[in-house]
Each structure stands twice: as C-alpha cells, then as structure tokens.
N, C-alpha and C positions, 0 to 999 in steps of 0.2 A: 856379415862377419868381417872383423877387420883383420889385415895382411898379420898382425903382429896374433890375435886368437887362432887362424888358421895353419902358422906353423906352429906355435904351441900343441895344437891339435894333432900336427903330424908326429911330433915328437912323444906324444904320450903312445899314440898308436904304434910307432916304430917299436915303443920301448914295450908295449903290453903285446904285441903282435896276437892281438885279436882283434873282432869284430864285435858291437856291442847292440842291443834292440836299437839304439838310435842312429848307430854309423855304420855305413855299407860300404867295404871297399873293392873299386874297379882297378883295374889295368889301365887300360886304356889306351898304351902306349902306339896300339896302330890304327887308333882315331877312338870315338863316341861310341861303345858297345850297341848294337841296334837292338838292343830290348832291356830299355829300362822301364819299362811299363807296371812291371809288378813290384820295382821299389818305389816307383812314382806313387801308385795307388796304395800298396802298404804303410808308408811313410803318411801319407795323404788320410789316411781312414784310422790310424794309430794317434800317436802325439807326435807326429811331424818325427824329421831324422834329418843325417847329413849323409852323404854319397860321397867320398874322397877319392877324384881321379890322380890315377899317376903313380900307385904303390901298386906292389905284385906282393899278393898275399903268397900264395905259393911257393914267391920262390925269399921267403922268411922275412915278407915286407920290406923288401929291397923299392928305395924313391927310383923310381923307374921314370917319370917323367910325359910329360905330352907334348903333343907337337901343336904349331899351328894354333893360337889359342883361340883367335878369330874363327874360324870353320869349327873349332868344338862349340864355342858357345852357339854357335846355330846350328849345331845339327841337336844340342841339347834343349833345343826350342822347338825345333821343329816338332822332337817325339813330345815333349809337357801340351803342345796343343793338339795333341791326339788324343790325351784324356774327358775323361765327362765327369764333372767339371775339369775347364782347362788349369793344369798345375802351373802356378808362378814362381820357380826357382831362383832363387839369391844365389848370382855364381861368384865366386872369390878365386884370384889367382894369387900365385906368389912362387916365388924363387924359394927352392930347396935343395941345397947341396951343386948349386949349380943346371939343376933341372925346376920345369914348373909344374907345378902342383895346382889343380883342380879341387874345388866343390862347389855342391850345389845344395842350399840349404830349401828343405820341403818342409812348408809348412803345414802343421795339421787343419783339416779345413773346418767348418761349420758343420753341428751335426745336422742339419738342416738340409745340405747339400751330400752327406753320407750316401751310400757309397761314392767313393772315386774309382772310376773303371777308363780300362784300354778301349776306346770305342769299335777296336778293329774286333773285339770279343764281344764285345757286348755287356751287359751288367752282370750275367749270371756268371759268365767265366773268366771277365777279363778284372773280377773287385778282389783286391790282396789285402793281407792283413798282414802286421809285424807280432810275430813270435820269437823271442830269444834274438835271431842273431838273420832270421831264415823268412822271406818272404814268403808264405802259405796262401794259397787260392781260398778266400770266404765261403762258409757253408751258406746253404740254401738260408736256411735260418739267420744267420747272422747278416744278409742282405735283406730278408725281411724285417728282423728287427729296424735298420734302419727307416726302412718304409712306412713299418709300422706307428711309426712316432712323427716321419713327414707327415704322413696322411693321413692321423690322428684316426687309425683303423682299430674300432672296438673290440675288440675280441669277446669281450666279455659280456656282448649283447648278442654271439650269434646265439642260431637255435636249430633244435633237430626237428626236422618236419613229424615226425611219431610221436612225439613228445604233444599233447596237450596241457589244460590246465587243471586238469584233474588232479594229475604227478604234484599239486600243492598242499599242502598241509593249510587247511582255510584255517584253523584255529591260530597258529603262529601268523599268516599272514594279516589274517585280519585284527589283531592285536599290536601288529605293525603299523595297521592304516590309524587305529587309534592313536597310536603315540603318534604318529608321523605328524599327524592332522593336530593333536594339542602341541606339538610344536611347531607347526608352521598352520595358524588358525586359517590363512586364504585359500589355502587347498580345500574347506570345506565347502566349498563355489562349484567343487568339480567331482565329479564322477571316480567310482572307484576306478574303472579300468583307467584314465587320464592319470589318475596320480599315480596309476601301478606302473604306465608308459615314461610319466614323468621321473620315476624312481631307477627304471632301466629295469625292472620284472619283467615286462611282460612288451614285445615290438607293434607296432604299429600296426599289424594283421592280428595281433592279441594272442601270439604265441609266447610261451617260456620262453625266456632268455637264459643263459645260462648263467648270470649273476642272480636270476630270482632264485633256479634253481637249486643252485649251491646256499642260497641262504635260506627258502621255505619251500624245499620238497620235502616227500614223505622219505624218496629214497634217492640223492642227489646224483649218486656215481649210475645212475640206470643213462646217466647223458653220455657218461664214457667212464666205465671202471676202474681207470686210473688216476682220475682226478682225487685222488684220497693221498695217505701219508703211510710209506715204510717204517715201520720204526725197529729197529733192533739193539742190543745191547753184546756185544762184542765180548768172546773170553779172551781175546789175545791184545795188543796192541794195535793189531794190523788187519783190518778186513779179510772176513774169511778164512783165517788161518784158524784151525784147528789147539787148540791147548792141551797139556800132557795127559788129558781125560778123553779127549779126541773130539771134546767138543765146540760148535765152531762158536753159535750163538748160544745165549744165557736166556736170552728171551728176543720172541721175534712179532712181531703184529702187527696186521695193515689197518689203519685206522680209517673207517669211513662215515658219514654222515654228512651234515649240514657242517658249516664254516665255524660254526660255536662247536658244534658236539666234537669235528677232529679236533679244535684246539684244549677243549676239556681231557678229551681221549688222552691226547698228546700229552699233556701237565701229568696226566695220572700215570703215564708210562713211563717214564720221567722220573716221577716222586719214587716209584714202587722200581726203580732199577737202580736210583742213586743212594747214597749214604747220609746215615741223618746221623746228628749227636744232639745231646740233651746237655742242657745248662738252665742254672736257675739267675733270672734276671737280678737288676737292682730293687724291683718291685718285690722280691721274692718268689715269682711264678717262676713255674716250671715252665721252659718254650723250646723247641727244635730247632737245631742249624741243620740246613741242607748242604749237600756237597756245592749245589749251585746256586745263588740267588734265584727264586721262586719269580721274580720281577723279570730280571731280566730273562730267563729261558722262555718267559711268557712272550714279551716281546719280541724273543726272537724269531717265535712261532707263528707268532700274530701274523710280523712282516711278511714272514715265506706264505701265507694263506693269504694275505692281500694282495701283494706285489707281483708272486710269480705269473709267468705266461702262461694265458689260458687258451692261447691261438693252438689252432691243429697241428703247427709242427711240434707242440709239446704234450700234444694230449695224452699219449700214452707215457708220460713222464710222472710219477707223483713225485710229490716232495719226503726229500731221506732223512730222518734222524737217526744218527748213531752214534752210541755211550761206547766209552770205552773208559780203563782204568784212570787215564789222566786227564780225558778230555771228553767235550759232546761237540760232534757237528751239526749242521745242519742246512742241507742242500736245495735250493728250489728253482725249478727250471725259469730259465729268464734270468739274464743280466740285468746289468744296470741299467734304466732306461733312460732314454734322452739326454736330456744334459746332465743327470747324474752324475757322478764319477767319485771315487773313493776320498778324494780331499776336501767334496763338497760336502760329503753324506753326513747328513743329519744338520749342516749347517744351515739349511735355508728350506721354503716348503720346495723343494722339486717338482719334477715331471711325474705323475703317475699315471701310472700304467692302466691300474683298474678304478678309475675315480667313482662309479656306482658303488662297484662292493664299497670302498672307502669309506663312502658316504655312507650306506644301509647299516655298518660295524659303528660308527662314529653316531649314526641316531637310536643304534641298538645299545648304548655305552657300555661298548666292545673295546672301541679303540678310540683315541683322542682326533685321528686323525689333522697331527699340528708338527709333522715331523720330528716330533720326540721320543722316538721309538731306539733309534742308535743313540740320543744322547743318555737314555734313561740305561740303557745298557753296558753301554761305561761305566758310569757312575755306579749303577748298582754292582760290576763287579768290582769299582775300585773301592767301595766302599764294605764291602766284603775279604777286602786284602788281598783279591785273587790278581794272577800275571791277566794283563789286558787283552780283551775280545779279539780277534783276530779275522778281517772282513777281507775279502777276498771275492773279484770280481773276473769268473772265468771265460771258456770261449761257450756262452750259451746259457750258464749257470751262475747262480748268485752263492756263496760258501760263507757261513758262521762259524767259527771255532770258537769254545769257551774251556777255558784251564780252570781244573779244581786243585790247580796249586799256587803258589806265589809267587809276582812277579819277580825277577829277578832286578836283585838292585843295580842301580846305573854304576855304584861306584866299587861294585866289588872286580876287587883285584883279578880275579882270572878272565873274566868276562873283558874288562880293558885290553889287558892281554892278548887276548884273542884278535880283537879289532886293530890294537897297534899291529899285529904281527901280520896280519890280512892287507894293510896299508901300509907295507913297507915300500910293497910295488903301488904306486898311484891308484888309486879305482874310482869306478862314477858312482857315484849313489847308488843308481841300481843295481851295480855290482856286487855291492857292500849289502844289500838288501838281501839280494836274493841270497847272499853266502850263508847271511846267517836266519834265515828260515822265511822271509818277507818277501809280500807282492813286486818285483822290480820293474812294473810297468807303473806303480802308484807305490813311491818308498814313502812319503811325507811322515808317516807313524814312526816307525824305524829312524830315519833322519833326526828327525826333531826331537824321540826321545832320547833316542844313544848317541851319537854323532856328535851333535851341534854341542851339548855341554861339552866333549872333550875337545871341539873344538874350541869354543870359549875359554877352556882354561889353558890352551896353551897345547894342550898335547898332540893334536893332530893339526896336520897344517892343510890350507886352501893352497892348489897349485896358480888360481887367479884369484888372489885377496879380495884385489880393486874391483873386480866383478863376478860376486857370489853366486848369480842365477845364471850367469852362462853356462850353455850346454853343454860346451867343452870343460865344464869345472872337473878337476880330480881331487881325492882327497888323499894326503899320504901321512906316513909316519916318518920321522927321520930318528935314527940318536942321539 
C-alpha cells in the first residue's frame, strides 16, 4: 500500500468510525497487541484484510499513534511466523496528524494451503474465519471442508459395512451397464463388478458406495435417513410463523428416494404449491405460465442433489425447499467447494465435489454436467421477467433464492434514492451490498448491476478514481 492509499484509508475510517469484514482496528499505542493470531488466520482463510495500527476505536477513533516503528515491525513478524502457513504481511507506515500510523495488509492465501491456523493451537482451535466485522473460531466442518478438497477426500464413495449389494435395484442398474457400455464400447473388455468399481457404485471390497446407493437402491435413505429433501410451503412470509388461521405450513413433505425420484418428487411439490395462469399462444394453443420457470427450479434442485455434502458431518442434513408468497429457496448442506466462489460460479467447469454422482446423472441425461446449471438459471429467470436469482454462499451451506416478482429497474427514481442517500457518508462495496439485501463477502452482482451504472453516469463518485480496485476504494454521493 502506498503512504498516500494509507492515509486516505485512515480518513475514511476516522470519518465512518467503524470497522468493516476487511479492516481490523488496533490500538496499539503501548506496543504490538500479543494476539493477533485470529486476524492473521481470519484475514488469511477469508479474502485477505487490513489491520490499522494506531487508532483507539473506543475512544471514538481518536489517531492515537505508535511508537518505535522498528520494534513494531518485528514483533509483527515475529507473531506472522507463528502461523501454519507462515503469513507474509505488507506493513505500511505514515505520518497522521503528527503521529504514525501502522498496517499490515494480509493477504488471502491459496485454497490449497486452507486453513491458516495459530500453531500454538493447533488447526482445530487455533483456524479463524471473517464474519462481518468479528474474527470467529472455524467449525469442525468448515476445517474439513478445507481438507476435504486438499486431500481430494470422496465422500461420496464411503460405505456402511450392513449395507450389502442386495440394497440394489438390479433392473435400474443393470439398464445402467447397458447404456454405460453402448456409450463407452471398451468397457465391454471388462467385467461387471470393474465397470461398477470404475463408475464409483460399488469399492474395491465390492461393497455399496453411497453414490450407487443414492442412484440404484431399492430404498436409498436405509444408508442415513436424512439424506432426502424437506420440502414445505410457508403460510406466512417468514418461517414458522403461524397466519391469522393459526396455520404454520400449507403443505409439508420429506421427500425420499433415488437422486431422480427426490428430484421428480421435488418438481411435483413445486408445480402443486405454486401458481399457474393460462394463456393462448401465437400458435393458438392453450399453454400454462408457472410462478417460476419450470427450467430453472429444475436446475436448481438438480445442483443441491449433486453438489451438496455427503461427508458425515452433514449427514443428518437434508436439503430444504421452501415456498413462500414472494419467493422459493433452497438450501443444501455444503458450501462452495474449492476454488469456487460466487464471482466464478457458472463461469468456468469448477471444482466438484461429487464427480461420480456427476458423472452417473450426466450419462443417465439427468444433467449436462458442463457448468451450465447457474448460467441456465439466470437466463431462464430473466427471460421470464423475474427480479434476478439470488446465490448465496454461507457458513457451511450453499442458499438459492428465486423471486416470483420483477426485478426492480436500475433507473427508477426511489430506488437511486435510496442508494444516493446511503452514500452520502462514503461506503465499500460491501457495505452498500449488504444494506440493501446482498452477499457482502461476494457483492460483484450488486455492484455491477446497481452501482457501477450510477457510477458511469456521473452520479455517484469513486473516493480513488485513479485506482478503482483498491481495497480501500469508497463510494459516495455528493450534491
């Protein structure tokens, strides 16, 4: 960071006196606080942050100053190589009001190298995460996740020793080895158990896996009875709340089966809770609008049946759909996986999680398996007229939202409104994100669709013109 970004940065901060997911502020003023281990690692396992020594939030962000700059930078090295992996901090000084001003910019690391932990803890207790503003200790889970994707750990090949191969429905599977074998003719060289092992059915002892499972058992959830789907339809807005009838749910049903039969289930629970109209085409036929494109809720159902975790910390997890009057979610245990992330999603083939199932859906033509599952979802709702998909990547869990209303236009008047009056005081993007109902760990949808145009035309100004992707950018409104 240069001397001229870093006071810019303090003066936004003096002037917002807060703290934001990306910037921590220290004291510091009677030396190096001895425990910055869990912004090191939060920072470090997040999308990186800054650390600002030399302000006192408490006492209304008053430049307090540090001493000594030589002995801070090494005692701030000392704790970065205490870390696993060791953090390499960019430190930046500078004169402020006559006092100096500290940071240290932490960069986010490779997911490859995920989690970064305190070594004096260990990985279980010493790997933080950044939420909002608050450095939080990772769940068990969420330190496996990482693991999970180093060490290219299947899940979806363990097996439960009671489980034989009996639990198979031979007619679907063996309708499977047909087609599998007329589309790949060199599998007929090899035996069925080989192509069943090759497909990820069936392990190397010739037990059930739990991807044959879910796709050609007679009864799938006998592996774990959660592995199925909630589905309910909401009489209120708001989960669980009761409506002036006193009742909570309109309809409620756990859906189980094979990987085809929840997603059939799923469509029909769906069709039979949402709203349909009739109109006669240009052909003259009579045809049905749904509240929601039919395409896209497919897809979205698909994804959470493929993608979600199927490891044992999520076992007793199913995947949630829930209707409500304005909207459908839909919830599946497992975030994002590996290099994932909400700016890439759909853009490129990713990291999957469950590449058998993938596979077995993709030569069952289930699914495309070609990453066009989020572009087809867009599209299908904007082509529908609907307000845009809403994707959302939580601590543990992957979130869909679908509106069965209109998006709101970029240029109507109250909606500007709002946003000039929000950016009168400066804010970061994720500020501005999270205000008005958006992910602000992953604002780019938000930005790009509201934002940036009023930026273009003049109305909203960049606090660093000359360099747009800096961290420290704010956006503000003036009169």
């Amino acid at each position: 960071m240069q001397k001229e970004e870093l006071i810019e940065l303090i003066n936004q901060i003096v002037n917002l006196k807060a703290e934001t997911n990306m910037i921590e502020i220290k004291k510091a003023k009677g030396g190096v606080p001895e425990n910055l281990y869990d912004t090191f690692s939060s920072f470090s396992n997040t999308s990186g942050g800054i650390i600002l020594f030399g302000i006192d939030e408490k006492n209304h962000y008053e430049v307090c100053g540090i001493s000594n700059p030589d002995l801070f930078q090494k005692k701030i090295t000392e704790q970065s190589l205490l870390m696993v992996p060791e953090v390499r901090p960019v430190i930046t000084f500078c004169e402020y009001q006559g006092k100096i001003v500290a940071c240290a910019e932490i960069p986010e690391i490779d997911v490859f190298l995920k989690p970064c932990y305190y070594s004096g803890k260990g990985k279980m207790k010493g790997s933080y995460i950044r939420v909002g503003d608050a450095d939080l200790p990772m769940t068990d889970y969420e330190i496996y996740s990482f693991d999970a994707f180093k060490y290219t750990i299947e899940d979806e090949l363990r097996f439960k020793d009671r489980i034989g191969k009996e639990i198979f429905n031979d007619i679907a599977l063996n309708a499977y080895l047909d087609k599998i074998v007329s589309l790949k003719p060199n599998l007929m060289n090899l035996d069925k158990d080989t192509i069943l092992k090759i497909n990820g059915i069936i392990d190397k002892d010739l037990n059930p896996t739990l991807c044959g499972i879910l796709n050609f058992s007679k009864y799938p959830q006998v592996f774990s009875p959660n592995l199925d789907i909630v589905a309910v339809r909401c009489s209120t807005d708001e989960y669980g709340l009761k409506n002036e009838d006193g009742v909570r749910f309109l309809d409620n049903k756990r859906l189980d089966g094979t990987l085809q039969e929840m997603l059939r289930l799923a469509l029909s629970f769906v069709m039979n809770n949402t709203k349909k109209a009739t109109r006669i085409n240009e052909n003259g036929m009579r045809e049905d609008i749904l509240e929601y494109p039919l395409i896209a809720v497919r897809e979205v159902i698909l994804n959470a049946l493929i993608h979600r975790d199927y490891s044992i910390h999520t076992e007793n997890e199913p995947i949630h759909i829930t209707l409500y009057d304005d909207r459908m979610e839909v919830i599946n245990p497992g975030g994002l996986y590996g290099r994932t992330t909400l700016e890439n999603l759909g853009k490129f083939h990713g990291d999957i999680r469950n590449p058998f199932i993938a596979s077995i859906l993709e030569n069952l033509e289930v699914s495309e398996n070609r990453s066009s599952g989020i572009p087809t979802i867009i599209s299908e709702m904007k082509k529908a007229g609907l307000k845009a998909p809403k994707f959302e990547n939580l601590r543990g869990y992957f979130k869909v939202t679908l509106y069965n209303f209109k998006e709101e236009e970029k240029t109507d008047d109250d909606f500007i409104m709002n946003i000039k009056n929000y950016c009168k005081v400066p804010r970061s993007k994720e500020e501005i994100a999270k205000h008005f109902g958006y992910d602000e760990k992953h604002p780019a949808y938000f930005i790009n669709a509201y934002v940036l145009p009023l930026i273009e035309k003049g109305i909203l100004s960049l606090s660093l013109p000359n360099r747009p992707k800096s961290k420290n950018q704010r956006i503000f409104y003036q009169e």
